[in-house]
FIROFI-520302 format. One record per residue: x, y, z of N, C-alpha, C in turn; residue number from 0; residue in one letter. Coordinates in pm, whole numbers. Layout:
BEGIN
X,Y,Z,X,Y,Z,X,Y,Z,NUM,A
...
! end
This chain:
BEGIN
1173,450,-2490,1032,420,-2492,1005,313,-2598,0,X
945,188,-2562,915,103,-2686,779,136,-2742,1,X
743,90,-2837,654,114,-2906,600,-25,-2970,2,X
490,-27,-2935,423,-173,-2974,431,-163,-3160,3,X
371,-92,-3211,356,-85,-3388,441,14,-3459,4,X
572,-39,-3435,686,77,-3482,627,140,-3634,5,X
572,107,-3741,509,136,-3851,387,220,-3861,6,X
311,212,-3752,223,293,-3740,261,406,-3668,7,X
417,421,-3546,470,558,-3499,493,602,-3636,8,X
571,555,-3726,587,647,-3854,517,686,-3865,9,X
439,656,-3925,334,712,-4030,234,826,-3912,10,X
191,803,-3838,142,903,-3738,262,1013,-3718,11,X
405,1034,-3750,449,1113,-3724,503,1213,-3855,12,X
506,1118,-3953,478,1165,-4097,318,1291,-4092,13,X
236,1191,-4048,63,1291,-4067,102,1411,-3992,14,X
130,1413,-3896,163,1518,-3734,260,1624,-3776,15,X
343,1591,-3911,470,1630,-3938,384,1759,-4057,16,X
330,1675,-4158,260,1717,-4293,105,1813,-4182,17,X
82,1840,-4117,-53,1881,-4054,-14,2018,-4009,18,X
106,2013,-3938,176,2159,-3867,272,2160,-4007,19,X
333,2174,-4105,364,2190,-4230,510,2215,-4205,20,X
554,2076,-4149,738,2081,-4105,778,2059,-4205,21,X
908,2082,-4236,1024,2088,-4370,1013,1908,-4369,22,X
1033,1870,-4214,1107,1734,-4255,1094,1654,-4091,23,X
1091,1556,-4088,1054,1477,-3952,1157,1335,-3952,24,X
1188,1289,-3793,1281,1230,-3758,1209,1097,-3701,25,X
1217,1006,-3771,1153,869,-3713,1288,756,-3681,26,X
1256,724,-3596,1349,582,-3526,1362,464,-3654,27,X
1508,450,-3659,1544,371,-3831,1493,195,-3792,28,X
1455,162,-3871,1478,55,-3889,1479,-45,-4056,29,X
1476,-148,-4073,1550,-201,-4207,1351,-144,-4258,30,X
1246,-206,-4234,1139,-194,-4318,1100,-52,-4336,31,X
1108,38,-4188,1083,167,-4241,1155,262,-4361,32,X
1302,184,-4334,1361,234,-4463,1330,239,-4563,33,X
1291,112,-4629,1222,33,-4723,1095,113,-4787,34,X
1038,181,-4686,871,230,-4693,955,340,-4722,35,X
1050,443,-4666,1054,540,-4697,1129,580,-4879,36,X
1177,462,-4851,1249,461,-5054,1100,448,-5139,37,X
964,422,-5073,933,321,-5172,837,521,-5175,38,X
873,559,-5076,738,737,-5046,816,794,-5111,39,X
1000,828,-5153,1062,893,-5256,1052,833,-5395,40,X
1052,674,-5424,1037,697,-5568,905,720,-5581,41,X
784,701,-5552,691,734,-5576,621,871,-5560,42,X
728,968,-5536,683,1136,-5503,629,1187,-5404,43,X
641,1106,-5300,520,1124,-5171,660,1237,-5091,44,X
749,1209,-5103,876,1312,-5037,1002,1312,-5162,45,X
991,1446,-5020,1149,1492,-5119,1306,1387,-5126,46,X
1287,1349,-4997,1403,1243,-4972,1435,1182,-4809,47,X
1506,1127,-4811,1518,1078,-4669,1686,1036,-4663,48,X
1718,1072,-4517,1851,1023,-4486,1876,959,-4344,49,X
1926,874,-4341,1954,807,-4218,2064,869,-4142,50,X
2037,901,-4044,2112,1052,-3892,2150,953,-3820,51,X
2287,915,-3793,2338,860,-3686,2376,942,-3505,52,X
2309,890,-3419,2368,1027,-3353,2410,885,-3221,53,X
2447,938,-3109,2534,886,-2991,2431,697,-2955,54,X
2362,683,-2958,2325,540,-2908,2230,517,-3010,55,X
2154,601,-3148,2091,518,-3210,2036,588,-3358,56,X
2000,492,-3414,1993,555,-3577,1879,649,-3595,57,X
1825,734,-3663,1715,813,-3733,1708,807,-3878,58,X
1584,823,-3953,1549,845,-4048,1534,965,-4075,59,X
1588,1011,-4122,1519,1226,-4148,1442,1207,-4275,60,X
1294,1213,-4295,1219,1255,-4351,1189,1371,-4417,61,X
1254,1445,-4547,1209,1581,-4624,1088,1550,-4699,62,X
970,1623,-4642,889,1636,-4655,847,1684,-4767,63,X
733,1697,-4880,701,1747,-5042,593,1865,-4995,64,X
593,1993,-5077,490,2067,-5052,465,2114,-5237,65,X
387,2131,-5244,372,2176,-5376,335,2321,-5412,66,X
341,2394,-5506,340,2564,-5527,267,2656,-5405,67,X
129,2555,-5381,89,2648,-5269,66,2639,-5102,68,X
215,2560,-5150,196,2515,-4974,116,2343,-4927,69,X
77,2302,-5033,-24,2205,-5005,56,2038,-4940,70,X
87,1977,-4887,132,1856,-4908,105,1797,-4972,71,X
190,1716,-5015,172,1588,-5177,104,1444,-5088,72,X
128,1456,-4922,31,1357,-4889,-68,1396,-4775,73,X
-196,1370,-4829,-312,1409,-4743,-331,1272,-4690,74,X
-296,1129,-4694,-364,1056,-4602,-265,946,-4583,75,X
-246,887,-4468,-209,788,-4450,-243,682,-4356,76,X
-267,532,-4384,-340,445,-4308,-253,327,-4323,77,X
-301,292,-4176,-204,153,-4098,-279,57,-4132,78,X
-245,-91,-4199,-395,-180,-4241,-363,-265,-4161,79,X
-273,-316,-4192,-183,-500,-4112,-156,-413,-3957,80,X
-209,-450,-3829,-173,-379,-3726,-130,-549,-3615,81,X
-51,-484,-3541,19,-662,-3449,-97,-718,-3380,82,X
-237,-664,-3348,-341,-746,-3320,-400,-833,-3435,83,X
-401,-751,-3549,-489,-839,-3650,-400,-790,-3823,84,X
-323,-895,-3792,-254,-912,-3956,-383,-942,-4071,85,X
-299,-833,-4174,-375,-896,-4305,-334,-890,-4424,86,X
-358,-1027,-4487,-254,-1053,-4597,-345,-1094,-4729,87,X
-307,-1056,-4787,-369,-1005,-4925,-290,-1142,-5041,88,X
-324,-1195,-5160,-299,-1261,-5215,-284,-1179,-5369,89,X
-230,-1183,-5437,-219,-1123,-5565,-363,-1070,-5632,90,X
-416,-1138,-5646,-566,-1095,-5665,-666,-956,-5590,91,X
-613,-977,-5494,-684,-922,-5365,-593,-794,-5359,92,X
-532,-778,-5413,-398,-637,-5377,-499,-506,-5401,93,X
-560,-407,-5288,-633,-318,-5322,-543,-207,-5422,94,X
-629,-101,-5526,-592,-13,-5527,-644,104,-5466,95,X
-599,222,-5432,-569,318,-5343,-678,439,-5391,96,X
-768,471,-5369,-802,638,-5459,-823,579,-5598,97,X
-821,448,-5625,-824,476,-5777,-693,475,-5872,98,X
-595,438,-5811,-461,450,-5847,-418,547,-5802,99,X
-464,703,-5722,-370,780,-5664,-311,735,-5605,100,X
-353,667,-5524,-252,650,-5343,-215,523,-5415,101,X
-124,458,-5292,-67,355,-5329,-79,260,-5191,102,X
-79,110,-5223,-66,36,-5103,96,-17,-5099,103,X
131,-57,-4973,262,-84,-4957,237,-230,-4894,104,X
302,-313,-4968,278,-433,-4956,452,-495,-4859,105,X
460,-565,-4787,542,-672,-4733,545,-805,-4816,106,X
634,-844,-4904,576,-1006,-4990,724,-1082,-4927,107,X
744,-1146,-4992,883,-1255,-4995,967,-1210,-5045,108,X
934,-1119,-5110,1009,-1052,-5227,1091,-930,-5189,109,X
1057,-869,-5075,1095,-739,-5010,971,-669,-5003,110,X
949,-569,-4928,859,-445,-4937,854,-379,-5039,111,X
742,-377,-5155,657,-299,-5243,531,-231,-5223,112,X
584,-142,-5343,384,-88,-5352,307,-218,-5400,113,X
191,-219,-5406,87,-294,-5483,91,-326,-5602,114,X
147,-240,-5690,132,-266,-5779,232,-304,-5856,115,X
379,-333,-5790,437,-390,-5836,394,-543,-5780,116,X
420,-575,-5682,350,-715,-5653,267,-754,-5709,117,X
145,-703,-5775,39,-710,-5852,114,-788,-5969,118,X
192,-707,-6058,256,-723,-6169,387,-878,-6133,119,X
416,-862,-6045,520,-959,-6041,427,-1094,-5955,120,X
333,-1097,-5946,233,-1171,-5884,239,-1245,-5769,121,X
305,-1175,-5676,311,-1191,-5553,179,-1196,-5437,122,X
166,-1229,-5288,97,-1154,-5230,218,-1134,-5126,123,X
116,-1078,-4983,192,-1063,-4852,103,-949,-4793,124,X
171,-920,-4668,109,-854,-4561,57,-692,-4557,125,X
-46,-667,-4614,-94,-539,-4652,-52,-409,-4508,126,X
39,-375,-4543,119,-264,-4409,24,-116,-4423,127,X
-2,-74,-4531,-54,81,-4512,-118,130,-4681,128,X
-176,198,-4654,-246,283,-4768,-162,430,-4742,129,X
-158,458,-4895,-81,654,-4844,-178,704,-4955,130,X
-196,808,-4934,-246,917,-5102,-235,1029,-5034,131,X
! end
């Protein structure tokens, strides 16, 4: 099955995953989702992730974060840059999230970051998603 906004199946299957309160969820690999998913472990949004090789194609396994009472460590996630209408943000312009909770995940020249490293290293590029 193809999928027009491979970045937005993540993240809709991340929400779908965190909503019914699964251990851990299996998204179709590719080099940027990887990228997004290192950037949701150092930043505490999960427990970890591993790439599942199985007979014709790669997976991401997603371990999911719950905290003492069951709660998920992420209540929201949003698709910004979508393949109808890109949007690209300039160093200046780099939103923050909640206030600094959440974080934006930026696409630059540089590789895929949060915001606020691009911020700091004064980059821009293609605003991909909001998480908190």
């Amino acid at each position: 099955m193809t999928v027009t906004d491979p970045i937005a199946d993540m993240l809709t299957r991340i929400r779908n995953a965190v909503m019914a309160r699964h251990s851990s969820v299996l998204v179709p690999s590719s080099r940027v989702k990887l990228y997004i998913a290192k950037i949701l472990k150092r930043e505490g949004f999960i427990v970890d992730y591993e790439v599942v090789s199985s007979q014709s194609h790669r997976q991401i396994k997603i371990t999911l974060k719950y905290d003492e009472k069951n709660q998920p460590l992420i209540s929201g996630l949003k698709r910004v840059s979508k393949p109808g209408l890109r949007v690209y943000v300039q160093q200046k312009e780099i939103p923050r999230v909640y206030g600094g909770l959440g974080i934006a995940i930026v696409s630059t020249a540089k590789g895929v970051m949060t915001g606020q490293k691009a911020w700091h290293q004064g980059v821009g590029g293609e605003l991909l998603c909001y998480i908190w």
